[in-house]
C-alpha positions, -999 to 999 in steps of 0.1 A, spaced: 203 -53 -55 167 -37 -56 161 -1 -42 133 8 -27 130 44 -18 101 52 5 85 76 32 74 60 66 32 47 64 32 65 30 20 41 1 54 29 -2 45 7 27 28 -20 2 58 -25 -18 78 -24 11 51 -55 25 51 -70 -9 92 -72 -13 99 -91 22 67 -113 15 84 -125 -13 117 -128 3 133 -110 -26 170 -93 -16 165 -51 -10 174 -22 2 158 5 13 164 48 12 142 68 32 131 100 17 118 133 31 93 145 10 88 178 22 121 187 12 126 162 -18 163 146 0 169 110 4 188 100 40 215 99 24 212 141 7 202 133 -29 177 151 -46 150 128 -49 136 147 -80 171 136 -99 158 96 -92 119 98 -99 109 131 -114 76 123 -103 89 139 -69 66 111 -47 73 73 -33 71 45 -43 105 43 -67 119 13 -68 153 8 -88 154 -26 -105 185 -48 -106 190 -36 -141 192 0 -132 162 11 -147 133 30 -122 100 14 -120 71 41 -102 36 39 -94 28 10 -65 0 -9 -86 29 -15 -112 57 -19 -90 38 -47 -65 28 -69 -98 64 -65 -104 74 -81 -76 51 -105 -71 61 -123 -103 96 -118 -97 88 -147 -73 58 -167 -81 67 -197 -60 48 -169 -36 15 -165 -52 16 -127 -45 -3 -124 -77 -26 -150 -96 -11 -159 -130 -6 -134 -157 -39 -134 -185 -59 -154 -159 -86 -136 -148 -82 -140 -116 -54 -118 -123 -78 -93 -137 -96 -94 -103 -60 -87 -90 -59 -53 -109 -94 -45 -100 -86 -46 -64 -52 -25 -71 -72 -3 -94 -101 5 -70 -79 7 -38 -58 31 -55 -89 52 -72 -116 53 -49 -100 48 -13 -59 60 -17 -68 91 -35 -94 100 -13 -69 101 18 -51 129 5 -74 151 9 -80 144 51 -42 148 50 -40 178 35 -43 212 58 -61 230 31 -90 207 28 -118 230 44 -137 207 72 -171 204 54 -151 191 24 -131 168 46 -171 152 66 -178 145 29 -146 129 15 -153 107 49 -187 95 40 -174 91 9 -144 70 23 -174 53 45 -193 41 14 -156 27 -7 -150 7 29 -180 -3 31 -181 -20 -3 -142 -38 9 -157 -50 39 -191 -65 21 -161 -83 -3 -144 -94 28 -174 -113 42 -165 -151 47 -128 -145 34 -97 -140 52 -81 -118 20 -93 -101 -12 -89 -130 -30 -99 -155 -11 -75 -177 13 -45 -166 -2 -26 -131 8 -20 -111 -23 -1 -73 -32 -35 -61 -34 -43 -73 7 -8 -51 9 -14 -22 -7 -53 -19 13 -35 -27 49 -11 2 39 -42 28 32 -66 17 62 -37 24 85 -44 60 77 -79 56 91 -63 58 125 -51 98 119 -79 107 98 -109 98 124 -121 71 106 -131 44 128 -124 7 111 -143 -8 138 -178 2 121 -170 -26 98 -167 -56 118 -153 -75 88 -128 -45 77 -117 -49 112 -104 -79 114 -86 -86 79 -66 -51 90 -58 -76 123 -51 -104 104 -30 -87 77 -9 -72 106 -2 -105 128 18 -113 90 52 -116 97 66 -96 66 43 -67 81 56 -68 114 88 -69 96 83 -38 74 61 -15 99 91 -23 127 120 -6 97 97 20 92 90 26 130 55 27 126 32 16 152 20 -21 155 -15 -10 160 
């Protein structure tokens, strides 16, 4: 069986989304990356030696890393889903886009509002930054219930799991009306509910 190993509202959250949305058998190992253990006391640099979530461990054994990757992976594991468009069409390309961008120009910029370091002048412009990338989702969002269109994808996973952020960075989603309500929508999903209640993450 599949192995996810994850840290509570990190990124590992899409995967997480994106493994109970397609009703795919998993488990899943907690790790604290402060010290680098699992729950259950391994050294999580001896599993990914990237020494950060998402891992996941395949049914073969092998380690897949990197979320972008690993929620393509398991949206064609079960395509009955339509996690993902089909493979070499473009709308698969606009798939990647979406994973590409989120994980570029609005993931990245997180880390940096996270981190205790980040003097606070540097941390009002990584937010107007972060203002301007939301900005752009929301615009896409307009007259659509998902990234895609009417269809929920990895990519409507992986941005739920970095707008939740907004609510310890002071960020308020509300200045985008549209924004708003997709996070709403993507949260009344079932498979969320499912995977922010293991995580003990609050609903909203």
């Amino acid at each position: 069986m599949m192995k996810l190993y994850y840290s509570p509202g990190a990124c590992s959250l899409s995967p997480h989304i994106a493994l109970r949305e397609a009703g795919i058998p998993f488990e899943v190992e907690k790790v604290n990356l402060k010290v680098k253990r699992t729950e259950t006391g391994i050294d999580y640099d001896t599993i990914n030696p990237k020494s950060y979530v998402p891992a996941l461990v395949m049914n073969n054994g092998e380690l897949l890393t990197e979320g972008p990757a690993i929620v393509q992976y398991i949206a064609d594991l079960a395509p009955e889903k339509k996690l993902a468009p089909t493979a070499g069409t473009l709308e698969r390309y606009r798939l990647q886009e979406w994973l590409n961008y989120i994980s570029t120009e609005i993931h990245k910029s997180f880390g940096m509002l996270f981190d205790p370091a980040t003097p606070e002048d540097l941390k009002d412009a990584t937010r107007a930054r972060l203002g301007k990338r939301l900005g752009y989702a929301a615009s896409a969002l307009e007259g659509k219930n998902y990234l895609l269109g009417d269809a929920f994808t990895v990519a409507d996973a992986y941005l739920f799991t970095v707008l939740t952020w907004t609510r310890y960075t002071g960020i308020d989603l509300s200045l985008w009306p549209a924004l708003k309500g997709y996070f709403n929508r993507v949260a009344a999903r079932p498979a969320v509910i499912s995977a922010m209640k293991a995580e003990e993450l609050p609903a909203d």
